[in-house]
C-alpha positions, -999 to 999 in steps of 0.1 A, spaced: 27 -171 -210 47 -140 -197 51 -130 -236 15 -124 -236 18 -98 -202 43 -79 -220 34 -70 -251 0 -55 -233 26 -37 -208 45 -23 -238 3 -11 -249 0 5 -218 29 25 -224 30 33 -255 -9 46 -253 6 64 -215 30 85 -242 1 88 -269 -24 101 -244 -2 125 -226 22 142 -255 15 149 -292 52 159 -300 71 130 -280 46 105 -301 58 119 -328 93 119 -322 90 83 -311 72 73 -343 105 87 -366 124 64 -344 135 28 -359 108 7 -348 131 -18 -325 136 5 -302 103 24 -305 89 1 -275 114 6 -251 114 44 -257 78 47 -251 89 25 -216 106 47 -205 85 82 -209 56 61 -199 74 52 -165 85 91 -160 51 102 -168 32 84 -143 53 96 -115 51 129 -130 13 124 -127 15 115 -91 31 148 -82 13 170 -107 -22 156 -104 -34 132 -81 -40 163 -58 -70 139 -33 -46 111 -26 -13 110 -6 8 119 -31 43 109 -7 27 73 1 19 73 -38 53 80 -46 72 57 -25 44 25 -32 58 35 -68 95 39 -62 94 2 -42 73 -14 -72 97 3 -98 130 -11 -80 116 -48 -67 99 -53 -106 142 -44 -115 149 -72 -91 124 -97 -99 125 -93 -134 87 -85 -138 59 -61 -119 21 -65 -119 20 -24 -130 19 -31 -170 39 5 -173 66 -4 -147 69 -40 -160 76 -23 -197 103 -3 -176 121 -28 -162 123 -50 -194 149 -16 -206 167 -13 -177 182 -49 -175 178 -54 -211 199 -21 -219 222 -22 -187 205 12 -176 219 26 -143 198 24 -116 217 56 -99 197 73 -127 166 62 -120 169 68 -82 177 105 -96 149 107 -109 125 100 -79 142 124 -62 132 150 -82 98 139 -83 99 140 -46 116 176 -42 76 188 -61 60 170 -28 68 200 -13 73 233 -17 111 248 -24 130 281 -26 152 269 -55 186 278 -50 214 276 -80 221 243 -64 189 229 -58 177 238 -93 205 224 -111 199 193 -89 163 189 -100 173 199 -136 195 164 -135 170 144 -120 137 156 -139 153 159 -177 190 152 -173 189 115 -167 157 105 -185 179 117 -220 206 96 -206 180 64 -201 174 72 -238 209 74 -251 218 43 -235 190 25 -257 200 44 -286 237 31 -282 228 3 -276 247 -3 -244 279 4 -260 299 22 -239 326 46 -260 295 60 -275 275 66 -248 302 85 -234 307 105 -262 274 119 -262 265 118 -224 272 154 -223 252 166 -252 223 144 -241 219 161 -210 218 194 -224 188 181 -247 170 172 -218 176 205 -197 168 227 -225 136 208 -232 129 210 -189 143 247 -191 112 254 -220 84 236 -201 92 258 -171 86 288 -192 59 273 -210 40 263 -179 51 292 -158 17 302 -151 -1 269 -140 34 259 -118 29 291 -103 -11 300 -99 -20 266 -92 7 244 -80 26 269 -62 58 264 -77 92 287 -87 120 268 -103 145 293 -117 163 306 -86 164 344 -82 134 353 -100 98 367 -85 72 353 -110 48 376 -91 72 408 -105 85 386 -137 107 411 -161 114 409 -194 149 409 -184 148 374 -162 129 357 -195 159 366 -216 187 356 -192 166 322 -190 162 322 -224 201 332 -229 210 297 -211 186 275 -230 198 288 -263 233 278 -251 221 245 -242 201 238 -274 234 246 -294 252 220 -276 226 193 -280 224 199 -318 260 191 -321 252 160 -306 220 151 -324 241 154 -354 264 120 -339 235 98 -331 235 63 -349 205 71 -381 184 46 -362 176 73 -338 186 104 -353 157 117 -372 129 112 -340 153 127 -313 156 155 -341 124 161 -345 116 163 -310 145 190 -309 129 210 -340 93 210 -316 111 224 -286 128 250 -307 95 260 -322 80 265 -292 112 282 -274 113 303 -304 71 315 -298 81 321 -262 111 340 -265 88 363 -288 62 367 -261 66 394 -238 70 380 -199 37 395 -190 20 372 -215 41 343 -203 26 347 -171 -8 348 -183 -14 319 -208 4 286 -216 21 288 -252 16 264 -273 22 247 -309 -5 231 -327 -12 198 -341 -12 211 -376 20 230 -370 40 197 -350 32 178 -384 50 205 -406 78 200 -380 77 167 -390 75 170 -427 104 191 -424 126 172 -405 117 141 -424 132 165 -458 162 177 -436 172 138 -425 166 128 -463 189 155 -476 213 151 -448 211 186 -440 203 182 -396 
């Protein structure tokens, strides 16, 4: 029985997120448990492609990529794949009406870190969308449940969630994107001569951005509220340890928040939800 195939697909995924992120576990734990599963879908899906570009450094990354993209869109069609993680995918997108312009978006990030860029404005703001931008759109559209004036209503703030969070990893893995991967992302800026003065500008946008997605955070049905919040109070934490690190030190080591610190986050936003105080 199919049944069978898909609750271990929704496994797979769900140990993808476990194995690869501490804080987005978490998040997705305070989450109410029906749409847990598709939530851990969905980052499982982005994460493997995300591994295909970041790690599988001895294979052919672009053949990789595009076996994936044509498995991701024919399981869509078919209504089931033979990779677990993909077949947990495509369950959300036709269950949740999830726009397949989005996901195409997102490939096409993942293919622009096949090769190597000079990010322009444009170009950056273009990978922003398709790396962060859309996956907190996939996300919103399972936390509104497909319904439509509310989706809308927080499209915007959803997309500044997921470029503030994007906006922090660069920053937070500045110096493995650089030293090992040979990658720049913020346009204008010469990590090899990185100033004080480009970290705050950087940092000036993301605080803009965080303030807008709190204001939508705030307007999310309760049944997702506290785990999309939490995941919000991480990110701060660790924008707020970057932003008191000097560039130099930016450059040299990746910042980080520990376990025992990302379960106070969640102790506290657990006693912030309960007092209605997000």
């Amino acid at each position: 029985m199919k049944e069978i195939f898909d609750k271990l697909s929704a496994e797979c995924s769900k140990m993808t997120t476990k194995r690869y992120s501490t804080s987005f576990s978490l998040g997705i734990y305070f989450l109410d448990k029906k749409l847990r599963d598709p939530i851990y879908a969905i980052y499982g899906f982005v994460r493997l492609a995300d591994e295909i570009v970041d790690s599988f450094h001895a294979y052919d990354k672009a053949f990789l990529l595009t076996k994936f993209r044509q498995d991701c869109f024919e399981g869509i069609a078919h209504g089931i794949s033979l990779n677990p993680v993909i077949n947990s995918f495509q369950q959300v997108v036709n269950k949740y009406g999830i726009e397949h312009q989005l996901i195409d978006l997102f490939l096409q990030s993942m293919e622009m870190d096949l090769e190597k860029h000079e990010y322009t404005p444009e170009k950056y703001d273009q990978y922003i969308l398709g790396s962060a931008q859309v996956v907190g759109l996939m996300c919103l559209q399972v936390f509104t449940g497909g319904e439509t004036k509310q989706y809308e209503a927080l499209k915007l703030s959803a997309m500044k969630l997921g470029s503030a969070f994007q906006k922090v990893n660069f920053l937070r893995d500045v110096n493995a994107d650089y030293y090992s991967l040979s990658r720049t992302y913020f346009p204008h800026v010469n990590l090899a001569e990185f100033s004080n003065l480009e970290k705050k500008r950087i940092e000036e946008e993301i605080e803009a951005e965080f303030t807008e997605a709190l204001a939508g955070i705030r307007k999310l049905p309760s049944t997702s509220r506290n785990g999309v919040y939490l995941a919000y109070l991480y990110y701060r934490e660790l924008f707020n340890k970057i932003k008191n690190a000097s560039a130099e030190k930016v450059m040299a080591k990746r910042i980080r928040i520990s376990n025992t610190h990302k379960f106070g986050l969640m102790f506290d936003s657990i006693i912030r939800f309960k007092m209605n105080i997000i």
